[in-house]
TIGU-594666 format. One record per residue (C-alpha): residue number from 1; x, y, z; residue in three letters. Coordinates in Angstrom, 2 decimals, m for minus. Layout:
BEGIN
    i        x        y        z   aa
  NUM        X        Y        Z  ALA
...
END
This chain:
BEGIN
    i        x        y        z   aa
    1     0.00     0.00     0.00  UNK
    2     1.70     3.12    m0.96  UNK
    3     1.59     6.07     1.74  UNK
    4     0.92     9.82     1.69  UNK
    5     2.22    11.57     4.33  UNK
    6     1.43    15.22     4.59  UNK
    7     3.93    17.91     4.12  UNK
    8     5.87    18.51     6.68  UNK
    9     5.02    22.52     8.40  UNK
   10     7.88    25.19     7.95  UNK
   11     9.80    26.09    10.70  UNK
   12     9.09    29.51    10.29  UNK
   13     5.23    28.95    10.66  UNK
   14     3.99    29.15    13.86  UNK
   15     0.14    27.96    15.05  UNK
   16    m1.48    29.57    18.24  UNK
   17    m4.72    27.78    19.37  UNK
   18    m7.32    30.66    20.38  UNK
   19   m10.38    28.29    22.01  UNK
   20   m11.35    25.71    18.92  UNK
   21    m9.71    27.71    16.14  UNK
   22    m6.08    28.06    15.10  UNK
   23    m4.24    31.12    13.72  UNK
   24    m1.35    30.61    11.34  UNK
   25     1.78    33.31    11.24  UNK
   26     4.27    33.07     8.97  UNK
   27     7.65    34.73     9.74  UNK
   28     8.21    34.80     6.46  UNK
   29     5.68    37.06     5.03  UNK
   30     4.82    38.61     8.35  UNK
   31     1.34    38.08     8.15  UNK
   32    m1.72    36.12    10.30  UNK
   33    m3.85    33.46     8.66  UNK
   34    m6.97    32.34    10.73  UNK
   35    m8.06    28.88     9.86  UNK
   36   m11.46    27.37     9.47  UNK
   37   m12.48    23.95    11.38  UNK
   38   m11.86    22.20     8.28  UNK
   39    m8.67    23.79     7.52  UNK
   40    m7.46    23.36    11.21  UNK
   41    m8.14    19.70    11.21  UNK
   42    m6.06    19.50     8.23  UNK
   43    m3.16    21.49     9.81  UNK
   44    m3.40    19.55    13.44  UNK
   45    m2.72    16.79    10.61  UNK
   46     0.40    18.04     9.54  UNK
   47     2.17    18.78    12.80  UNK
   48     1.05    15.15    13.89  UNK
   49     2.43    13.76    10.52  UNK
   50    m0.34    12.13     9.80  UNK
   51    m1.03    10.14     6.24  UNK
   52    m3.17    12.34     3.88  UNK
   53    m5.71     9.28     3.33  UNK
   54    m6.16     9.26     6.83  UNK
   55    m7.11    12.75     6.80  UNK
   56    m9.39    12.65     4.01  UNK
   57   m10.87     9.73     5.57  UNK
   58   m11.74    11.17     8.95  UNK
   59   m13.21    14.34     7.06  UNK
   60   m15.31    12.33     4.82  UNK
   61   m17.03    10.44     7.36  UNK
   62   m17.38    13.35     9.42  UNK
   63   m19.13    16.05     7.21  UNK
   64   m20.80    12.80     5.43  UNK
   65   m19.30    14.04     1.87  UNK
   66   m17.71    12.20    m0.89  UNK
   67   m14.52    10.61    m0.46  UNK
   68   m13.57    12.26    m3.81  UNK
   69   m14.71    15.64    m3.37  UNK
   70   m12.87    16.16     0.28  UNK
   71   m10.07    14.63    m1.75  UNK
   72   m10.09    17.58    m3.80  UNK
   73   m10.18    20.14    m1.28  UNK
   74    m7.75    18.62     0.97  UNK
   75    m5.59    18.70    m2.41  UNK
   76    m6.32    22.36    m3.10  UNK
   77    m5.84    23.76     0.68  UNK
   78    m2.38    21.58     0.36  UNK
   79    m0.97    23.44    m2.83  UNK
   80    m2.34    26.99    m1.54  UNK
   81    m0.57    26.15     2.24  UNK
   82     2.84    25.29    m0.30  UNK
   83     2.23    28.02    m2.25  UNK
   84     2.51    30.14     0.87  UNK
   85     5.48    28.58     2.22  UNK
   86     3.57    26.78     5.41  UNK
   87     4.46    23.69     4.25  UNK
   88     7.78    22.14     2.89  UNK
   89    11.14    23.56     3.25  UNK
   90    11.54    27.16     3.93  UNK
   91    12.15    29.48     0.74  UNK
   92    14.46    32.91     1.11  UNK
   93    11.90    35.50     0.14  UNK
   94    13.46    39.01    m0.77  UNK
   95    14.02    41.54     1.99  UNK
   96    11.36    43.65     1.69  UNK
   97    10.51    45.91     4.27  UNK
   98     6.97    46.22     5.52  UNK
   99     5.24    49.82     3.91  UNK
  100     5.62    52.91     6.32  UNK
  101     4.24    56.42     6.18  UNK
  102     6.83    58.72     4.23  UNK
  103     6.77    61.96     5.21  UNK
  104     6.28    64.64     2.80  UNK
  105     9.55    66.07     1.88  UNK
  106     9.90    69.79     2.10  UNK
  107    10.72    70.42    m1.84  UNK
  108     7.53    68.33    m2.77  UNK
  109     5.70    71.42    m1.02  UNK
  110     4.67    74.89    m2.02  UNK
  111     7.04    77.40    m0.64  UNK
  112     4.95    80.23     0.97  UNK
  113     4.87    83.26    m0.83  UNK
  114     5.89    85.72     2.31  UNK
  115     7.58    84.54     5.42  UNK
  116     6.83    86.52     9.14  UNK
  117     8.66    86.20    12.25  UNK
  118     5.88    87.61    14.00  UNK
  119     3.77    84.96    15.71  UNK
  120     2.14    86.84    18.30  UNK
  121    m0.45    84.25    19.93  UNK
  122     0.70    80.55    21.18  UNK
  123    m0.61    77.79    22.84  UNK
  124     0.84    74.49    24.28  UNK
  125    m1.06    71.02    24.13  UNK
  126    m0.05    67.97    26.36  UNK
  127    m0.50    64.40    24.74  UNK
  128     1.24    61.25    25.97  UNK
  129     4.91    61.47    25.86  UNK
  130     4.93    64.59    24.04  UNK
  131     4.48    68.56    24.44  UNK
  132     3.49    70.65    21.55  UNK
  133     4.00    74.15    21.28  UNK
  134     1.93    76.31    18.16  UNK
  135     2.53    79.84    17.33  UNK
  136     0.22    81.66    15.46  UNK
  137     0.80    84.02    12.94  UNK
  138    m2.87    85.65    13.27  UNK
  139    m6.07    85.31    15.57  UNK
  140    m8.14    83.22    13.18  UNK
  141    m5.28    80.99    13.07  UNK
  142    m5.38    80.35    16.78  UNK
  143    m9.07    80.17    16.94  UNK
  144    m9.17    77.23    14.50  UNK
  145    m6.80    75.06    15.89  UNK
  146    m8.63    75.69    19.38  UNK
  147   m11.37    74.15    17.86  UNK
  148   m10.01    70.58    17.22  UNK
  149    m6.97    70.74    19.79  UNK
  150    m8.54    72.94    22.31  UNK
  151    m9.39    70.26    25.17  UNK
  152    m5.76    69.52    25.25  UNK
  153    m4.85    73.07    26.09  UNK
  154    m2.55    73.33    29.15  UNK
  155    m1.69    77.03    30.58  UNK
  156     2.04    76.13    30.84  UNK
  157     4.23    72.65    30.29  UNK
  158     7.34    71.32    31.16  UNK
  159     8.55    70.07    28.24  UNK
  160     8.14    71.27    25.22  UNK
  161     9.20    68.38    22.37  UNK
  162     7.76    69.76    19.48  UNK
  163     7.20    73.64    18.39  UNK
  164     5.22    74.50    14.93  UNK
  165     4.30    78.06    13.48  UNK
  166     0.94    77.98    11.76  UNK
  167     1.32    80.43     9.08  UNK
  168    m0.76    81.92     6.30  UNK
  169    m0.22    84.00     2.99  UNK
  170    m2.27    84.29    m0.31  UNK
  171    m0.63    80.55    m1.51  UNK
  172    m2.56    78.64     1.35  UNK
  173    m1.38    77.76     5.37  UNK
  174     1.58    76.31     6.18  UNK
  175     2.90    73.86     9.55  UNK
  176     6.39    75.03     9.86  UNK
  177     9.29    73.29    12.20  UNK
  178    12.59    74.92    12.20  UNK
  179    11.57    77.67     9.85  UNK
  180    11.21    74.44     7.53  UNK
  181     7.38    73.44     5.83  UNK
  182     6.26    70.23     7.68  UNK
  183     2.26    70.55     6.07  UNK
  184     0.37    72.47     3.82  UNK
  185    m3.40    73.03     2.97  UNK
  186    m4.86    75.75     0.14  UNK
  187    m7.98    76.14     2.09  UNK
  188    m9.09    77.15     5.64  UNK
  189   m11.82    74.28     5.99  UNK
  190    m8.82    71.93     5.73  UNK
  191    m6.51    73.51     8.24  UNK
  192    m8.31    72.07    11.84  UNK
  193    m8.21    68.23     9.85  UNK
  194    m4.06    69.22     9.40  UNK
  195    m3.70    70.07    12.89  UNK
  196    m5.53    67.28    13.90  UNK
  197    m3.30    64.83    11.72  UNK
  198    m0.08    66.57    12.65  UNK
  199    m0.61    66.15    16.21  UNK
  200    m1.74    62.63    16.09  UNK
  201     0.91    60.83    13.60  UNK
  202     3.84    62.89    16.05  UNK
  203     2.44    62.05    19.21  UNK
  204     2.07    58.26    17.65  UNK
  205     6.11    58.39    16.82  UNK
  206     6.89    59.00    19.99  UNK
  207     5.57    56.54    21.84  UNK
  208     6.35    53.03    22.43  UNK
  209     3.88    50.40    22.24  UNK
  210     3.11    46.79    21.39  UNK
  211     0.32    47.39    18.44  UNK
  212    m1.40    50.88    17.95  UNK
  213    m5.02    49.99    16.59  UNK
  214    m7.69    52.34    14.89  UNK
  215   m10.38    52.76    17.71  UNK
  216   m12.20    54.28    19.81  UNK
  217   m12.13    54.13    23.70  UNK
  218   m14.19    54.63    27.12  UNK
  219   m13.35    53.93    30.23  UNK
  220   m15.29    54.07    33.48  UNK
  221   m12.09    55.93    34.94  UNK
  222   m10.84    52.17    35.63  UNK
  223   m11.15    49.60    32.94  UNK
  224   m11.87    50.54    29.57  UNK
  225   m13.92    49.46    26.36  UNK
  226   m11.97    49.40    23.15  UNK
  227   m13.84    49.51    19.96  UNK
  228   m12.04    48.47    16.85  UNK
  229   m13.80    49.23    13.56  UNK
  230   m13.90    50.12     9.31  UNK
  231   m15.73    53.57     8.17  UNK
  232   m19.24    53.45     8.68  UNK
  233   m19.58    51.12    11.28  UNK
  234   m20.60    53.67    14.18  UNK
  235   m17.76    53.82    15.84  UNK
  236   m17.20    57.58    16.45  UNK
  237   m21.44    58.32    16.77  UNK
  238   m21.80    55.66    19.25  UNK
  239   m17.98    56.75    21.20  UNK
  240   m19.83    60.41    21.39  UNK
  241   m22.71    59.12    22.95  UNK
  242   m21.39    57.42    25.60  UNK
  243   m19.14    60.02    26.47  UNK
  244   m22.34    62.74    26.49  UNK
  245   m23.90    59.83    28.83  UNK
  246   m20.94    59.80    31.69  UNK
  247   m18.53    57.55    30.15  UNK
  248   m15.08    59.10    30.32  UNK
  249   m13.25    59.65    26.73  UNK
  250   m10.06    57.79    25.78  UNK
  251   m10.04    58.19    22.48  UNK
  252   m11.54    57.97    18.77  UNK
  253    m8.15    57.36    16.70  UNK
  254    m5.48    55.24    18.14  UNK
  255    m5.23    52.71    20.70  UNK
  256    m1.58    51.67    22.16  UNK
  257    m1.69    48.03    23.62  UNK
  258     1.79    47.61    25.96  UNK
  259     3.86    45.25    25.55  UNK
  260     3.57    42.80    28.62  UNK
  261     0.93    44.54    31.03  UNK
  262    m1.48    44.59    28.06  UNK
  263    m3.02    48.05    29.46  UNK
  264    m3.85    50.14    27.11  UNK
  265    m3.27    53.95    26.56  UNK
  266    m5.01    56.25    24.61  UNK
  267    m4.37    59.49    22.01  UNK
  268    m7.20    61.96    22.66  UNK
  269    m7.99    63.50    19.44  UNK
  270   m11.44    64.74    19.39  UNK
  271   m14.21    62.99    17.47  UNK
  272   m14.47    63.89    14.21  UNK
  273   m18.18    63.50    13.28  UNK
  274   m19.33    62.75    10.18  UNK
  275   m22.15    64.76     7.98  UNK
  276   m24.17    61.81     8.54  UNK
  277   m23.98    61.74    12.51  UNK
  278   m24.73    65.33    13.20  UNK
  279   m28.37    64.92    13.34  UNK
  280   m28.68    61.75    15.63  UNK
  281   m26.28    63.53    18.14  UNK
  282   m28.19    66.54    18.48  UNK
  283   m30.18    65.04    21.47  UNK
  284   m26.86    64.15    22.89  UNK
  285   m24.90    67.74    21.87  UNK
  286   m27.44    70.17    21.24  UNK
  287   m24.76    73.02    20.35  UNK
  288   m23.17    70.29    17.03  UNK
  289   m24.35    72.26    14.62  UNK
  290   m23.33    75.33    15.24  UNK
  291   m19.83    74.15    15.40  UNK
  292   m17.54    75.25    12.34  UNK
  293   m17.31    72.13     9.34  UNK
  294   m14.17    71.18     8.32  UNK
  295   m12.75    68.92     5.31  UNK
  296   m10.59    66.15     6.17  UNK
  297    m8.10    64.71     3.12  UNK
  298   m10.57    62.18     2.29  UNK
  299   m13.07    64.29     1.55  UNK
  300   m15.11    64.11     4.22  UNK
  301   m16.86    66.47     6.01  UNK
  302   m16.60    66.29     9.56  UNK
  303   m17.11    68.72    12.99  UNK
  304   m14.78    68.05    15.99  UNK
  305   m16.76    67.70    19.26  UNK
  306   m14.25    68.59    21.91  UNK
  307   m14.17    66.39    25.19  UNK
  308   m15.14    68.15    27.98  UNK
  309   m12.06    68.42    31.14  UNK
  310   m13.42    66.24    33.47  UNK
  311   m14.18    63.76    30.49  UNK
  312   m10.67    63.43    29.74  UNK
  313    m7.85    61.27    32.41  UNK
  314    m6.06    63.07    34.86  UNK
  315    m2.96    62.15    33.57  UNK
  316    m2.77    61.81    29.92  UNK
  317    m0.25    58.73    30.43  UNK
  318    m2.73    57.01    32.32  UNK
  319    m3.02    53.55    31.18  UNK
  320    m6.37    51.55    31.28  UNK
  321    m7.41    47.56    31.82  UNK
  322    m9.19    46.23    28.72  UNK
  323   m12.38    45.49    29.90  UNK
  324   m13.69    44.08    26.85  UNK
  325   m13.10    44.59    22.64  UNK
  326   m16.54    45.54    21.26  UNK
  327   m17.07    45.58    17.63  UNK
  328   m19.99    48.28    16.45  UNK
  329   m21.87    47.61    13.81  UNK
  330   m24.88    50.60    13.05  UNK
  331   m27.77    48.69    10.84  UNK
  332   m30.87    51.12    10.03  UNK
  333   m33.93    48.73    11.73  UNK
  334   m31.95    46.76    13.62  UNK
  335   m33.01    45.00    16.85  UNK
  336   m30.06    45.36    19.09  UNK
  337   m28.32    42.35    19.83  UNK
  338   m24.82    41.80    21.94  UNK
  339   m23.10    38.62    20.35  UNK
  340   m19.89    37.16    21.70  UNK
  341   m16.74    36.80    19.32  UNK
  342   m14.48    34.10    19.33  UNK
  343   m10.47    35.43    19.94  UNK
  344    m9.98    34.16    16.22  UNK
  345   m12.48    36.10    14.93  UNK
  346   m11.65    39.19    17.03  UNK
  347    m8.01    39.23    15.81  UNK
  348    m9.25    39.10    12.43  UNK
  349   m11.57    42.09    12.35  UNK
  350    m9.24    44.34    14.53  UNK
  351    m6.80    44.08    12.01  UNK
  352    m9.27    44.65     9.42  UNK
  353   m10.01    48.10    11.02  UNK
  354    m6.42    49.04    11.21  UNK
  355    m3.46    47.92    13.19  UNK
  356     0.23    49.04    12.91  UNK
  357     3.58    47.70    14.81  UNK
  358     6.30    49.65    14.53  UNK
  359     8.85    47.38    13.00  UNK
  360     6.65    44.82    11.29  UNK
  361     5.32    42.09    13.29  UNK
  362     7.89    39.07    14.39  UNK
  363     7.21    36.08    16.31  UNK
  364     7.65    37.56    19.86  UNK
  365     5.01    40.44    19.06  UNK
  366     2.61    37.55    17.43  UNK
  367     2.81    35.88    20.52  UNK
  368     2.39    38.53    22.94  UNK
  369    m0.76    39.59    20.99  UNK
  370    m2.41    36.60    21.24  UNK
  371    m1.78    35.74    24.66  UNK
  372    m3.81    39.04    25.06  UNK
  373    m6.84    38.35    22.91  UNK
  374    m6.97    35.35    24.26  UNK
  375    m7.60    36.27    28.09  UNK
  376   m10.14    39.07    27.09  UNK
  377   m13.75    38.89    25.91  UNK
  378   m15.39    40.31    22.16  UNK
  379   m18.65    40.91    21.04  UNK
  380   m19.94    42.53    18.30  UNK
  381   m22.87    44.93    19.15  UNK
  382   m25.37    45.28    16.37  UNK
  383   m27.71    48.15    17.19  UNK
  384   m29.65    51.34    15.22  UNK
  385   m30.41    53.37    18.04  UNK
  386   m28.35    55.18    20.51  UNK
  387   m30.07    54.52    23.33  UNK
  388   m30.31    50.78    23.19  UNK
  389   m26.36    50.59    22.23  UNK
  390   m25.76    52.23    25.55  UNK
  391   m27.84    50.34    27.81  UNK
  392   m25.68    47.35    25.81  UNK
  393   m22.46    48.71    26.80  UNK
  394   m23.15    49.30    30.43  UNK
  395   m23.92    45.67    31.01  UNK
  396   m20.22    45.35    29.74  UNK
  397   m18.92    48.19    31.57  UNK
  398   m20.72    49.53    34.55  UNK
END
């Protein structure tokens, strides 16, 4: 009888059991694979060295199919897993580096027309790990980065890391560092989304962390909820709400997980709210619309709702407990519903809505990661009104 063993795994692919399902990471492309139940059988298979007949076997008398057509699949998943260098000896791919943000270089900018050395107002914003100072060339100026940076205001601050000059002329407004051009915008409706962006991506670099994720945060001043998600899910809407109901704010941008004590600390940009959202909040922030509208890079046009002081942590390196990840999803009709997610399937949709490791992720990072989703509950929460969301959430944080 002739035999068929399976192919033996890579050593540089590594499999993490999260409850029944198993998630795949290859060191040499960098990148997470989340099996299904029939793939994971297959791969359990391949560790244990088992024949392929057995394997197709055991899955045709399990799922009740044709020995031929499991044949076929196990065939196909087999060539794909090669393909991707799971299986079979391990291939020298080329040393690509993983993508990072460039920064625009000075000479790919418009040089302002006029320069000034007359900045006559200023004002210095705290964010974790880092201390901005702004000049401003004019009043306006001021007054519209006050309204997207104004809640991190501080009268004085000990450090000063960064300093920008926020400068105008007939050519459009300029960021400038060291008399140099850092950003640039033609029009003043795009100016507040350019501070806002500035700020962020700077305060971001400066930081350490284990994985920076696009969501939004509230905490109960203890623990916090973090809510990973793509445009359009709610995210922002339903963050606003819950702040405007007691819930302190953490953040509607970026998330830093650390490395270890899997806390989590937050960037406190203010929400930027979406056309659509402006009417639903009104119950919740009856001043929205008369707050200015600005045009983010995308296209989008958004208002900033500003955090209130005492919505905001004491310390803006506090660090927070995950209490739970909770994954909005805004459907018009509805009935709201609070549905747990498996670790697997958690991993998978927060890197869907956005994760970034400085460094590209390695084995040690993978690990750490999942040792974290692991210990902590998901659940997606399905809702279409406001009100029933947050009576949702404060069954998952009181």
């Amino acid at each position: 009888m002739k035999h068929h063993p399976l192919p033996p795994v890579s050593f540089s692919t590594h499999s993490f059991q999260l409850d029944d399902e198993i998630v795949l990471f290859s060191e040499q492309t960098r990148r997470l694979f989340r099996l299904n139940n029939t793939a994971a059988f297959i791969w359990r298979g391949c560790e244990e060295g088992l024949e392929q007949d057995d394997i197709i076997d055991a899955l045709s008398e399990t799922f009740d199919l044709s020995r031929q057509s499991v044949k076929n699949d196990v065939d196909s998943i087999l060539s794909e897993w090669t393909r991707q260098g799971f299986l079979g000896a391990d291939t020298v791919f080329g040393s690509d580096q993983p993508d990072t943000d460039i920064e625009p270089s000075p000479t790919d900018l418009p040089q302002p027309l006029t320069r000034t050395d007359n900045y006559p107002l200023e004002g210095y914003y705290q964010l974790p790990g880092t201390g901005f100072r702004f000049r401003y060339a004019s009043a306006s100026l001021a007054d519209i980065a006050r309204s997207v940076l104004g809640h991190l205001e501080v009268p004085e601050i000990q450090n000063i890391d960064i300093t920008v000059d926020v400068y105008q002329d007939a050519s459009g407004f300029y960021l400038l560092r060291e008399n140099g051009i850092t950003r640039y915008c033609t029009g003043e409706d795009e100016l507040a989304p350019l501070l806002h962006g500035f700020v962020l991506s700077s305060t971001y670099s400066a930081t350490k962390c284990l994985l920076a994720i696009h969501a939004a945060a509230v905490s109960n001043g203890e623990t916090c909820l973090v809510f990973p998600a793509l445009p359009g899910s709610g995210k922002s809407t339903l963050a606003a709400a819950l702040i405007a109901s007691g819930y302190g704010y953490c953040t509607d941008e970026l998330v830093l997980l650390q490395a270890q004590t899997h806390h989590v600390q937050a960037i406190a940009m203010a929400p930027a709210i979406k056309a659509g959202s402006w009417e639903v909040l009104k119950t919740y922030y009856p001043g929205i619309e008369n707050l200015p509208v600005y045009t983010r890079p995308d296209t989008q046009k958004v208002r900033y709702l500003q955090p209130e002081k005492h919505q905001l942590p004491r310390d803006m390196a506090q660090q927070y407990q995950v209490q739970a990840l909770l994954f909005p999803a805004y459907q018009a009709g509805a009935q709201p519903a609070l549905t747990p997610v498996s670790p697997a399937d958690a991993l998978c949709r927060m890197t869907d809505a956005g994760t970034d490791i400085k460094g590209g992720l390695d084995l040690s990072h993978v690990t750490d990661i999942i040792d974290w989703i692991g210990g902590i509950d998901s659940y997606e929460l399905r809702y279409s009104d406001l009100d029933d969301a947050i009576t949702h959430v404060r069954t998952l944080l009181p």
